[in-house]
LUMTI-480406 format. One record per atom (N, C-alpha, C, CB): x, y, z. Coordinates in steps of 0.2 Angstrom, whole numbers, padded with zeros to 4 digits, always signed. Glycine has a CB too. Layout:
// residues N
XYZ
...
This chain:
// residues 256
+0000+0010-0132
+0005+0015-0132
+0012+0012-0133
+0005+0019-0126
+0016+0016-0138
+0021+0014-0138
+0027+0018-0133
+0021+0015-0145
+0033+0016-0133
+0035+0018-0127
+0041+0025-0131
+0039+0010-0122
+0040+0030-0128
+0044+0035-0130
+0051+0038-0129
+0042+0039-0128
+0056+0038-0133
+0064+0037-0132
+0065+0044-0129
+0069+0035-0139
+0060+0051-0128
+0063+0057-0126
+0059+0056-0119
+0061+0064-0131
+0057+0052-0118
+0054+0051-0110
+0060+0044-0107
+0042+0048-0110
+0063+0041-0110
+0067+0037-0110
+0063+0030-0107
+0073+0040-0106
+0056+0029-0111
+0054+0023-0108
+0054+0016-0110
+0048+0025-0106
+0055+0013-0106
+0055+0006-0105
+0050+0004-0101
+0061+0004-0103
+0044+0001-0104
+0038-0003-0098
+0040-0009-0096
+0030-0004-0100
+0040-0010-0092
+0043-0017-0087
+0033-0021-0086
+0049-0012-0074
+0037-0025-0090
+0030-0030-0090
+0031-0036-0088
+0026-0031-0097
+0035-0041-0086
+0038-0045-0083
+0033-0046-0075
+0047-0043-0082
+0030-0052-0075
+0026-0053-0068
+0031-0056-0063
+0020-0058-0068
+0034-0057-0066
+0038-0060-0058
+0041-0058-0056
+0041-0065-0057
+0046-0053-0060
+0048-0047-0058
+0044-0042-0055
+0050-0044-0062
+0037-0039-0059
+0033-0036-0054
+0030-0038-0047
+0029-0035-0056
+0029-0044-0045
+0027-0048-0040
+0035-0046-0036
+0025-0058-0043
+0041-0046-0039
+0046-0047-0034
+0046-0041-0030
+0052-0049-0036
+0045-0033-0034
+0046-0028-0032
+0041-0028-0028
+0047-0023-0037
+0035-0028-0028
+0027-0029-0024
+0029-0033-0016
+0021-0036-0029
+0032-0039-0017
+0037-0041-0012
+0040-0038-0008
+0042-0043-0013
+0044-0034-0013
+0051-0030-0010
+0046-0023-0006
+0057-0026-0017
+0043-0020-0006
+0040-0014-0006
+0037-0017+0002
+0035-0012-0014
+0030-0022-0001
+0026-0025+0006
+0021-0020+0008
+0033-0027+0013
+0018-0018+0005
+0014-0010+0007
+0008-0013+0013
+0010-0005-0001
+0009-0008+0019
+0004-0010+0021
-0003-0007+0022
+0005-0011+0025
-0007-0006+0026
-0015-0003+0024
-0013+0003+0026
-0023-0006+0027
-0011+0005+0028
-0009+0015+0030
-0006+0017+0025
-0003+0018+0037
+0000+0016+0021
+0005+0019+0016
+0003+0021+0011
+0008+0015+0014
+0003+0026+0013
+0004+0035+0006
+0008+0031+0001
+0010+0046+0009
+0007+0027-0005
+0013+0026-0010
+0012+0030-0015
+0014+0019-0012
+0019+0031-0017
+0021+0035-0024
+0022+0030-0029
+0026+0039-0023
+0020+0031-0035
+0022+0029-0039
+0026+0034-0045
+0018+0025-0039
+0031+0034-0050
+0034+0037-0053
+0036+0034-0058
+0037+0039-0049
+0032+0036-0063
+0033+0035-0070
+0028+0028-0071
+0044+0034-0072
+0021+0029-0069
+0018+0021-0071
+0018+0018-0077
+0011+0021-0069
+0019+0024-0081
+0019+0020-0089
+0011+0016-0092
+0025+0013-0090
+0010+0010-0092
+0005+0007-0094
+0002+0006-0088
+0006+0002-0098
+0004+0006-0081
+0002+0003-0075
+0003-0004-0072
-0004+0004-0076
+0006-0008-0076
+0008-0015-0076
+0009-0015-0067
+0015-0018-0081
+0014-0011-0065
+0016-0011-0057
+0011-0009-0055
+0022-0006-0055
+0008-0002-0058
+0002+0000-0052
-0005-0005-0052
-0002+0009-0053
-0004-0008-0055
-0010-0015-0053
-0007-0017-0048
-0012-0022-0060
-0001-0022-0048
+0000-0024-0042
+0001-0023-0037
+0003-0026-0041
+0003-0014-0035
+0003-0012-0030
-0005-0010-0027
+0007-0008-0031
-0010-0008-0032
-0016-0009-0029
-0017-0013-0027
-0019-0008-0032
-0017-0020-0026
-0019-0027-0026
-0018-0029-0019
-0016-0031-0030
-0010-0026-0016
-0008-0025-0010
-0011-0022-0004
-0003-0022-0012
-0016-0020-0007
-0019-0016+0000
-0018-0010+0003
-0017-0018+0003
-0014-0004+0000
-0010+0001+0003
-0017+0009+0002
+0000+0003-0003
-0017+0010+0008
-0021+0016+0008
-0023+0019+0003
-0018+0021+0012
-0019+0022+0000
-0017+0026-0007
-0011+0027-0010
-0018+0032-0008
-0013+0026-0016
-0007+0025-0024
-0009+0031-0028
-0009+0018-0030
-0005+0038-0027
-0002+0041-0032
+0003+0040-0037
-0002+0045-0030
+0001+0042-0042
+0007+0042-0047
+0009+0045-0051
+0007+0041-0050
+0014+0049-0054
+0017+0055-0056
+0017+0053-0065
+0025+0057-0051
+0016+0056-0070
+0015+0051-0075
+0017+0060-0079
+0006+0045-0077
+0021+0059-0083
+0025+0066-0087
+0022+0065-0095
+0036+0065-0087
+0020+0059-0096
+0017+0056-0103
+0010+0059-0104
+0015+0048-0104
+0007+0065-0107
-0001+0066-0106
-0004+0060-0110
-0003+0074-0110
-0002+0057-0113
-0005+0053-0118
-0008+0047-0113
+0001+0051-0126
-0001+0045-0108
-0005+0038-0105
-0007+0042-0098
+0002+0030-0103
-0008+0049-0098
-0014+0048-0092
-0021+0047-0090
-0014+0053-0090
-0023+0051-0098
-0029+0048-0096
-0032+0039-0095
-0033+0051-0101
-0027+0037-0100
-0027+0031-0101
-0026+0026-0095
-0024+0031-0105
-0021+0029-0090
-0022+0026-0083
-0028+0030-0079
-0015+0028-0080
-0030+0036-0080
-0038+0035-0077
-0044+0032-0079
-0040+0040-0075
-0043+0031-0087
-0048+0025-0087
-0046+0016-0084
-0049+0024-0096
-0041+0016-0083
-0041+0008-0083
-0040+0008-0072
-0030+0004-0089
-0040+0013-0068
-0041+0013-0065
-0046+0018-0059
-0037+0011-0065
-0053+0018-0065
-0057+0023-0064
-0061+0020-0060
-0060+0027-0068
-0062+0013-0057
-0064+0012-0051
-0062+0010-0046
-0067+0009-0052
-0052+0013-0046
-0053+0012-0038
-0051+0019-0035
-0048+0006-0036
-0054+0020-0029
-0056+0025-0026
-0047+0030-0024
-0061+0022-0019
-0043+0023-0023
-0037+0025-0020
-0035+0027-0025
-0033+0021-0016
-0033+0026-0030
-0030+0030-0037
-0029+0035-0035
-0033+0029-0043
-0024+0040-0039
-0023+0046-0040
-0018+0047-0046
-0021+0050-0034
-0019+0048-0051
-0013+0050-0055
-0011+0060-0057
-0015+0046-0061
-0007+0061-0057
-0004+0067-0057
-0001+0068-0065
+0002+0068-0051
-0003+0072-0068
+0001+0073-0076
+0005+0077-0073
-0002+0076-0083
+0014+0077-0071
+0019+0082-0070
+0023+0079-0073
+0021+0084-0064
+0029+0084-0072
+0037+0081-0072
+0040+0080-0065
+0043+0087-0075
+0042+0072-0064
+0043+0071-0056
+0049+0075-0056
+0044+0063-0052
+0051+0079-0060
+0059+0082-0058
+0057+0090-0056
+0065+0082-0065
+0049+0091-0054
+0044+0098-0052
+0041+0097-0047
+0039+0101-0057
+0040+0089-0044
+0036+0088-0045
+0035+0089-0034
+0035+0083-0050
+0030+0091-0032
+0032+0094-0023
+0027+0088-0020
+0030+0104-0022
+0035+0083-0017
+0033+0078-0016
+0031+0078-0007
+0039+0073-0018
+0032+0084-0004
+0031+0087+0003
+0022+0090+0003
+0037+0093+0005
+0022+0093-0002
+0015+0096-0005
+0010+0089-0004
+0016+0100-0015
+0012+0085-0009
+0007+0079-0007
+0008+0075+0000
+0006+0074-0013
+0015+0075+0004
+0014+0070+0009
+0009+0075+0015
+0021+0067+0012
+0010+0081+0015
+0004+0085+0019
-0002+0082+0016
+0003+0095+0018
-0005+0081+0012
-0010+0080+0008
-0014+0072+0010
-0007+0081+0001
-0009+0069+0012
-0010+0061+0012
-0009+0061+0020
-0003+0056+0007
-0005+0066+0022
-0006+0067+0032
+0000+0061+0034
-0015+0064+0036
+0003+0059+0029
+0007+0053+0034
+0014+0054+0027
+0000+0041+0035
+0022+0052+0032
+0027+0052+0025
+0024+0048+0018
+0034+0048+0027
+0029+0048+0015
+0027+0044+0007
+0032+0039+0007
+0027+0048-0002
+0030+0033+0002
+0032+0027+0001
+0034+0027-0007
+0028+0022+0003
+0040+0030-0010
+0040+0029-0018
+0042+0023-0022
+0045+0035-0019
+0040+0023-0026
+0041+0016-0030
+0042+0019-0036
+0034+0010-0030
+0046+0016-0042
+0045+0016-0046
+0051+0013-0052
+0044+0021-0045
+0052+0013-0059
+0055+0012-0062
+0056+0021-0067
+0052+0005-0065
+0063+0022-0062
+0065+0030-0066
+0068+0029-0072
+0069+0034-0062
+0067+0033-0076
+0069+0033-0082
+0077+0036-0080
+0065+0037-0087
+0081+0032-0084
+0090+0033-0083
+0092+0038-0085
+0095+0028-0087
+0089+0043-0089
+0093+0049-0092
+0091+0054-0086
+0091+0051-0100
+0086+0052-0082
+0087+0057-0077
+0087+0057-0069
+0082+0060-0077
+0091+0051-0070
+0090+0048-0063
+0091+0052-0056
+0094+0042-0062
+0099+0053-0059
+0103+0054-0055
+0101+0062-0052
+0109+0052-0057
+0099+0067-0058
+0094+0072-0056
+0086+0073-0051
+0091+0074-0062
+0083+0065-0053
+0079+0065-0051
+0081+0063-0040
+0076+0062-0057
+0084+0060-0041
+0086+0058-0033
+0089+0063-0029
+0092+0053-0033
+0092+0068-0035
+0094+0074-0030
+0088+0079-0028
+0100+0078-0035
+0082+0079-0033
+0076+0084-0032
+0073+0080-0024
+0069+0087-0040
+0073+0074-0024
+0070+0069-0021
+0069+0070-0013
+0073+0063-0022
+0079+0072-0013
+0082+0073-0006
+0080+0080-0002
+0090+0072-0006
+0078+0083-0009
+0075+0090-0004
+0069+0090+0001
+0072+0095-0010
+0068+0082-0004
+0060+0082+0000
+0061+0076+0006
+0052+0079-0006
+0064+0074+0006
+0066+0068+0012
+0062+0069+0018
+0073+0069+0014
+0062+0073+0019
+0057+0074+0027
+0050+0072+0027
+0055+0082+0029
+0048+0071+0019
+0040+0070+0018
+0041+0063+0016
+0035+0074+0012
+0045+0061+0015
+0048+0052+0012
+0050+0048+0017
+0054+0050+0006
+0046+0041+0019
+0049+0036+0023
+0055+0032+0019
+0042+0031+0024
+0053+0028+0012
+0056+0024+0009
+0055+0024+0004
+0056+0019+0010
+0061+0023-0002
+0061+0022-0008
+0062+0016-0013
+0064+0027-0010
+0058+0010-0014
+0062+0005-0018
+0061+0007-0027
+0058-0002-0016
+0068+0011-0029
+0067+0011-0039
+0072+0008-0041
+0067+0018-0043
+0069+0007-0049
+0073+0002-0054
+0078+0009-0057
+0067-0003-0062
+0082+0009-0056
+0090+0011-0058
+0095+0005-0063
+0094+0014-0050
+0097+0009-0067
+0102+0007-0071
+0108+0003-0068
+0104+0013-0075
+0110-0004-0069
+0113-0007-0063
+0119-0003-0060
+0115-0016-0065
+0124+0000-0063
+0129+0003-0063
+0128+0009-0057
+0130+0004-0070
+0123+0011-0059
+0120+0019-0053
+0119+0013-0046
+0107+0023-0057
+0115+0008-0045
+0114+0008-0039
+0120+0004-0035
+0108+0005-0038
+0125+0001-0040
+0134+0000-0038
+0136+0006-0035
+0139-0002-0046
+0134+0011-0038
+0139+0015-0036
+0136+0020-0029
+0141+0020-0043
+0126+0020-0028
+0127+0021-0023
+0127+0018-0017
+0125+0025-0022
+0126+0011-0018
+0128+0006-0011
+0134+0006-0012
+0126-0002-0011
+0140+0007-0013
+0148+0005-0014
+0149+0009-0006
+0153+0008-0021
+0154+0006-0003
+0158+0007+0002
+0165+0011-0002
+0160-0001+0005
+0167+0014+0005
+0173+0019+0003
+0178+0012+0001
+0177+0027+0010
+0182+0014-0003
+0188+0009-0006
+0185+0004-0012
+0190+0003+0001
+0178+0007-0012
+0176+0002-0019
+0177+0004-0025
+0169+0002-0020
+0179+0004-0031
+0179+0006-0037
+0173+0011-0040
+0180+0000-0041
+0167+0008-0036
+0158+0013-0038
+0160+0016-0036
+0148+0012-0037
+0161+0018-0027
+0162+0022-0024
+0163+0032-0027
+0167+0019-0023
+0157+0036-0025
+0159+0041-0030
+0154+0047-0026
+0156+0039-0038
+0153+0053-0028
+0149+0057-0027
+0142+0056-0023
+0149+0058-0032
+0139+0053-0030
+0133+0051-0028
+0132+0048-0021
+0132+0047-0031
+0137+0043-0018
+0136+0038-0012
+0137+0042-0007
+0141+0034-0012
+0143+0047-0008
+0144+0053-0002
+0136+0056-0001
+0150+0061-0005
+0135+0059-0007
+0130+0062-0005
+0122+0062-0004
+0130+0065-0008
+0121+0054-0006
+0115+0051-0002
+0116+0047+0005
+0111+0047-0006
+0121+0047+0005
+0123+0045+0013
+0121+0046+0020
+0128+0047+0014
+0122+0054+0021
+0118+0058+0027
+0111+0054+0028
+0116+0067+0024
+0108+0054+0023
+0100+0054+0023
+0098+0048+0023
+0097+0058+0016
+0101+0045+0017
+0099+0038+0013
+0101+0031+0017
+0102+0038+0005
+0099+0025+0017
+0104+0021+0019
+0103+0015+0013
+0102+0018+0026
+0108+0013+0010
+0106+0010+0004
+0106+0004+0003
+0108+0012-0001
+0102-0001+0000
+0103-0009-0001
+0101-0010-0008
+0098-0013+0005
+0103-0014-0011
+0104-0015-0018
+0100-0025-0017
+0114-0014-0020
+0094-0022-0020
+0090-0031-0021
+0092-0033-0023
+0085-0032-0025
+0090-0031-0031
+0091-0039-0036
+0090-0036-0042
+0085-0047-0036
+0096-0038-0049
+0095-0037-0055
+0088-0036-0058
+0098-0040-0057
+0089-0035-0063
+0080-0037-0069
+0087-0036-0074
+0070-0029-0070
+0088-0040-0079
+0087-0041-0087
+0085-0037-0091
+0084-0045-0089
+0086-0035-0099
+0085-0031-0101
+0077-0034-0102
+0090-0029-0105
+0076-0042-0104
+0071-0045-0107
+0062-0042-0102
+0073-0053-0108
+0065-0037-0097
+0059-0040-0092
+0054-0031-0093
+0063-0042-0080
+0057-0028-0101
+0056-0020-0102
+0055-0023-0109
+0063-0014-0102
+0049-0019-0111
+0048-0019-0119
+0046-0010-0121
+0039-0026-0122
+0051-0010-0123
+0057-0012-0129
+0064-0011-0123
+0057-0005-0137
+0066-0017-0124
+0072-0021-0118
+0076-0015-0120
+0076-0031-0119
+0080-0015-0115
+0085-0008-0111
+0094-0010-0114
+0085-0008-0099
+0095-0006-0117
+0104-0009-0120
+0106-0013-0115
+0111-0003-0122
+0105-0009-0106
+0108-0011-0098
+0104-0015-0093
+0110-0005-0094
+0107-0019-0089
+0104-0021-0085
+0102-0016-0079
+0107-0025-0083
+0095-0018-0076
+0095-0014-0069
+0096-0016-0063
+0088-0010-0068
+0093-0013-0060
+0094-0016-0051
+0088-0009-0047
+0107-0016-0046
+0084-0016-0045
+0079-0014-0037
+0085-0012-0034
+0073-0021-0031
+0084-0005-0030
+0088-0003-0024
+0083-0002-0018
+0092+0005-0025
+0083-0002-0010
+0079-0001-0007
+0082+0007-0003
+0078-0007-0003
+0080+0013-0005
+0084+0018+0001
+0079+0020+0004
+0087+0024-0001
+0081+0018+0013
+0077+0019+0019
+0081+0028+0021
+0079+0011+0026
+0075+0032+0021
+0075+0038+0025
+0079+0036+0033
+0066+0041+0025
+0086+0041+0036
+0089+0038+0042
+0080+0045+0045
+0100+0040+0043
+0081+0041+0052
+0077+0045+0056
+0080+0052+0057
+0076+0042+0062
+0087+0052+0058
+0090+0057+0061
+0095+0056+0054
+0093+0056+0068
+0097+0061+0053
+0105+0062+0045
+0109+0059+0049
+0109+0071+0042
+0114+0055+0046
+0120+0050+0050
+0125+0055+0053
+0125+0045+0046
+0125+0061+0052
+0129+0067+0056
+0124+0074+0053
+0138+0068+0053
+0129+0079+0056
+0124+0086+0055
+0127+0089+0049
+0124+0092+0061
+0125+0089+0044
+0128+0090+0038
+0129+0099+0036
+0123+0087+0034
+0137+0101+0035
+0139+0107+0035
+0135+0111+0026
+0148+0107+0037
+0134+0117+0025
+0132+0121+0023
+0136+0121+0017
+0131+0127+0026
+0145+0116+0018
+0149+0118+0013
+0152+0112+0012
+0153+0123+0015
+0146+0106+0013
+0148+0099+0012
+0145+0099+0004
+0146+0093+0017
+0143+0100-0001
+0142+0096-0007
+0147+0102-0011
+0132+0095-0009
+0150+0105-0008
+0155+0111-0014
+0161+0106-0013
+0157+0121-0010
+0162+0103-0006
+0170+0099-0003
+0167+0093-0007
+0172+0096+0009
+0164+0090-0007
+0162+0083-0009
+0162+0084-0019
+0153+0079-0005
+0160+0089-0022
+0161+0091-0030
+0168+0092-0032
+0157+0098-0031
+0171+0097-0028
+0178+0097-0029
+0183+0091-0030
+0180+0100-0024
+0180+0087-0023
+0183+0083-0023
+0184+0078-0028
+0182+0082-0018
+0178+0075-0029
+0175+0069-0035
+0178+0071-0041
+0165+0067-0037
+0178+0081-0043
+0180+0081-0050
+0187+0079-0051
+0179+0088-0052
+0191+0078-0049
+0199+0075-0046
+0199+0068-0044
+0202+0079-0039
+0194+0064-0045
+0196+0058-0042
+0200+0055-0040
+0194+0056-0044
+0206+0055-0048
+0210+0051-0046
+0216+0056-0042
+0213+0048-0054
+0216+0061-0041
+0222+0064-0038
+0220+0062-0032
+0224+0071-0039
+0225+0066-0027
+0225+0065-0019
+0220+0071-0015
+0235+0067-0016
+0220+0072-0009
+0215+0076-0008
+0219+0083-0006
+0209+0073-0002
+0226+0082-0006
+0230+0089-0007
+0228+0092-0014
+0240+0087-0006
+0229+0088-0018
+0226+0089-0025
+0220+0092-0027
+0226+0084-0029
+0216+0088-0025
+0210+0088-0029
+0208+0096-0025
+0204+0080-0028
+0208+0095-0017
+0204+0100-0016
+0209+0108-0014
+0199+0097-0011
+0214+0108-0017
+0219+0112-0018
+0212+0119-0021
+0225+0108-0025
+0215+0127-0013
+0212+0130-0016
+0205+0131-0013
+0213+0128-0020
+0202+0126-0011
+0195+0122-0007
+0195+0123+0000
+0196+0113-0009
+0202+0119+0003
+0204+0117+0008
+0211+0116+0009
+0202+0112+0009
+0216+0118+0014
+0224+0119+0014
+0224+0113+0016
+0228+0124+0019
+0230+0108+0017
+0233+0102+0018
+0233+0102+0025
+0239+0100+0013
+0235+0107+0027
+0236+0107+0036
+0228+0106+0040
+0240+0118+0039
+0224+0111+0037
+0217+0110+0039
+0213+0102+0036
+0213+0118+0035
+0215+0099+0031
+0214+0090+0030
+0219+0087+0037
+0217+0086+0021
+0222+0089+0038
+0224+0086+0043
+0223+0086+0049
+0228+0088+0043
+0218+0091+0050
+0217+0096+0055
+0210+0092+0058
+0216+0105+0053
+0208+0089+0052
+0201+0082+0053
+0203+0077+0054
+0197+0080+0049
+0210+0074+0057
+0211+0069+0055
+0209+0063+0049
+0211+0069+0059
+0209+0068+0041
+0212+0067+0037
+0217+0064+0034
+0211+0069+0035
+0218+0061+0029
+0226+0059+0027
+0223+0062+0020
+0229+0050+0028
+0228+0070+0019
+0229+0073+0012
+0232+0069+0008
+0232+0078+0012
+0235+0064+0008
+0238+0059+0001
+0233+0053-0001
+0247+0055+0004
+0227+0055+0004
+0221+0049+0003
+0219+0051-0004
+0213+0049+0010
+0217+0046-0008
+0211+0047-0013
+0202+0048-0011
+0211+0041-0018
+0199+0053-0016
+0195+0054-0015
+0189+0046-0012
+0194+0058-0023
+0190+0042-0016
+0186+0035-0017
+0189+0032-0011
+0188+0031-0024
+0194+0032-0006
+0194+0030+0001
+0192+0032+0007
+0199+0031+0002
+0186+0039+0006
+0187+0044+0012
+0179+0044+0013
+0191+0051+0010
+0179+0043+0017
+0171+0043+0022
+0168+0046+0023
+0169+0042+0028
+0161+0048+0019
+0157+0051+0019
+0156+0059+0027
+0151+0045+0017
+0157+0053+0033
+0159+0058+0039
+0165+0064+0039
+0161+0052+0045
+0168+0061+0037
+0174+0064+0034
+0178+0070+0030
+0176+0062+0032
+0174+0069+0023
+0169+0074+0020
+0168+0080+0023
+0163+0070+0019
+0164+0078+0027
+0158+0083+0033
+0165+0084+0038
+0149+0078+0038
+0169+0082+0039
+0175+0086+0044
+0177+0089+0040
+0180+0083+0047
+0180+0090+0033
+0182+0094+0032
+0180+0101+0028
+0185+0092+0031
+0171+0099+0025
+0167+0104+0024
+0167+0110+0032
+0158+0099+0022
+0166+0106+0036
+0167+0111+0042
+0174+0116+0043
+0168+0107+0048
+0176+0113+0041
+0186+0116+0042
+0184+0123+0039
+0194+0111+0036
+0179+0122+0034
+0178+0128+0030
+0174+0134+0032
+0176+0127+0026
+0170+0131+0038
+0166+0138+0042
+0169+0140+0049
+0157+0136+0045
């Protein structure tokens, strides 16, 4: 199978790379894993190999599904799913499997950052997520306020997510190799959200990012008054890219 530029795929066939992610991951014999976007299966061999309860996989390609249930039609734990993981109801199956999920995968870049957002809806059914993202993406959501990545994204998987950034892969470790480099992220589900997250924090946090460069009297001019950023002990002459995700959520509050 060749790999398809409207599914945006790149098959990661590199073993030492796969061995590292297999590493990274560590599955033990209880773990519901997910897999997302298996492609040829090069990963879901390894991760079978590992030992983990069960390996579903979400595959959008009808062409390599069947073809991943022939090459793993004898093992019992297999499951593959022909969907779009951007439909796809990842709470529906952790009921199903009885225990959270463990997602793994190498997401395709043109939908990443969509796809992480449908992800967090389901957070309650997810333990941990280790995926290959485009190196630039998982800069920007491990960045600390005052970082240049620093952005949207970070704010908003923050609450939930706690993020750690592995280790590169090259383009050579993908056939047909990727114009960009990637990077394994590890995001661990918090037990509890790092605060209680207001009803009018991702409108304060959009506003804000669309204004990056201005101040937060600016950006969120209209949003929020400058007396009420103040009122959170904000500093209104702060930039967007300085300001703490907790903070954010003080002044999404100001707004109920």
């Amino acid at each position: 199978m060749k790999a398809r530029k409207r599914f945006g795929q790149h098959f990661l066939h590199d073993p030492a790379v796969l061995d590292r992610i297999a590493h990274a991951v560590d599955p033990r014999p209880n773990d519901a894993l997910v897999e997302i976007g298996p492609g040829r299966g090069a990963l879901t061999r390894v991760l079978l190999e590992s030992g983990s309860r069960s390996l579903d996989a979400i595959e959008i390609d009808r062409d390599l599904v069947p073809l991943l249930r022939e090459e793993f039609a004898a093992e019992p734990r297999f499951a593959v799913h022909e969907a779009d993981a951007l439909d796809f109801d990842f709470t529906a199956l952790g009921r199903t499997r009885g225990d959270k999920l463990r997602i793994v995968g190498n997401l395709p870049y043109n939908i990443s950052t969509p796809l992480l957002f449908h992800i967090l809806k389901h957070v309650q059914a997810i333990e941990d997520m280790h995926v290959m993202l485009q190196r630039e993406l998982v800069n920007r959501i491990a960045a600390q306020p005052g970082n240049g990545d620093y952005g949207r994204l970070t704010v908003m998987l923050s609450p939930w997510l706690q993020a750690e950034s592995l280790f590169d892969v090259g383009p050579g470790a993908f056939q047909p190799p990727p114009k960009v480099w990637s990077a394994i992220v590890r995001l661990t589900v918090r037990p509890q959200p790092a605060f209680a997250v207001s009803p009018h924090f991702a409108a304060v946090v959009a506003s804000a990012f669309s204004h990056r460069r201005k101040t937060l009297r600016n950006a969120l001019k209209g949003v929020v008054t400058p007396a009420q950023i103040e009122s959170c002990n904000v500093d209104p002459n702060a930039r967007p890219e300085t300001v703490a995700p907790e903070a954010f959520n003080r002044l999404a509050q100001a707004l109920a």
